[in-house]
N, C-alpha and C positions, 0 to 999 in steps of 0.2 A: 440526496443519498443519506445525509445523517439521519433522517426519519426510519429507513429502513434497517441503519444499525442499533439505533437507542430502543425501536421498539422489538427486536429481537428475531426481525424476517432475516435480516443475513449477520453474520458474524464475521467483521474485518480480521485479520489479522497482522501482528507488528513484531518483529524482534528488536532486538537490541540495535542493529544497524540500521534496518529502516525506520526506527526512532530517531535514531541519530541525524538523520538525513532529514525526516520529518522536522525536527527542531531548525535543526541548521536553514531548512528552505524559508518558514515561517519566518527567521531575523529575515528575511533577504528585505530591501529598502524597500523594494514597492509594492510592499504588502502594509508598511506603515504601522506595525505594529510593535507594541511597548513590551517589554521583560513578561511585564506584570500581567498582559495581555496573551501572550506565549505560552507562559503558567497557566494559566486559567483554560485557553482552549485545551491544552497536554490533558491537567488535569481534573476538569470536567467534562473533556467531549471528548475525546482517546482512550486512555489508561481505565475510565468508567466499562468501556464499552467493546472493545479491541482484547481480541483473545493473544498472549505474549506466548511465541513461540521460540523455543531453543533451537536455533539452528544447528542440526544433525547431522546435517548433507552442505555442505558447498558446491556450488557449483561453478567454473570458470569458464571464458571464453564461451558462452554460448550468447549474448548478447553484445551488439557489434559496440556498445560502449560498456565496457568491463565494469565500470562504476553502478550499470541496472543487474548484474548478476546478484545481486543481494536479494533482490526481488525476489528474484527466482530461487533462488536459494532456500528463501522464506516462506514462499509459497507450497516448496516439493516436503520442507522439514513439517509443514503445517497441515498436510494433505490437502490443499486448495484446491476448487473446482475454477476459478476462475483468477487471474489477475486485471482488478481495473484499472485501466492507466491513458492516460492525454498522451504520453510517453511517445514518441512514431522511433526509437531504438527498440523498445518495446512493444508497441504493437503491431510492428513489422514485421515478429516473430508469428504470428497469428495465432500457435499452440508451443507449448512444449510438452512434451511426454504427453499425460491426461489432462493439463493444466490446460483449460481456454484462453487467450490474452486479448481483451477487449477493450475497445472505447468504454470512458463511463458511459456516455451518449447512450451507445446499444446495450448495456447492462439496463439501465435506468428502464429503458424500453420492456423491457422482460418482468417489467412488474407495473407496466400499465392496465 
């Protein structure tokens, strides 16, 4: 998937929360990785390439763990055609509004 956003087929988007969450999951232990190593993915493979959206709109209570409404939040502030996500709180929702919420799996597929 990083190929499709470094060379310019899709354009990810990130606010301020979902960075925050983005950092915080990368320390988690078993992913094994250093400060310095944190840094460097952020900002050479994120922040380069991820469009930063101010989130406009919140939204509550529409995902059954309150903690992925940011998502969505970020998504609706960012006019997103899709959320991609491994997430099953999240892609259990299947749509919200215009937004589609899919597997990476079946995004990936859509550009075979």
């Amino acid at each position: 998937m990083r190929e499709l956003w470094r060379t310019g087929k899709i354009v990810p988007l990130i606010s301020r929360e979902t960075f925050d969450e983005l950092r915080r999951v990368l320390a988690y232990p078993k992913f094994f990785l250093t400060r310095a190593e944190i840094r460097s993915i952020l900002e050479g493979e994120i922040l380069p390439f991820f469009e930063v959206v101010d989130v406009s709109r919140q939204v509550k209570g529409v995902c059954r763990d309150p903690a992925d409404d940011k998502f969505i939040s970020c998504a609706i502030s960012g006019r997103a055609d899709y959320i991609v996500t491994g997430d099953r709180a999240l892609s259990d929702l299947k749509r919200y509004q215009s937004i589609r919420i899919i597997h990476s799996s079946d995004f990936l597929r859509m550009f075979e």
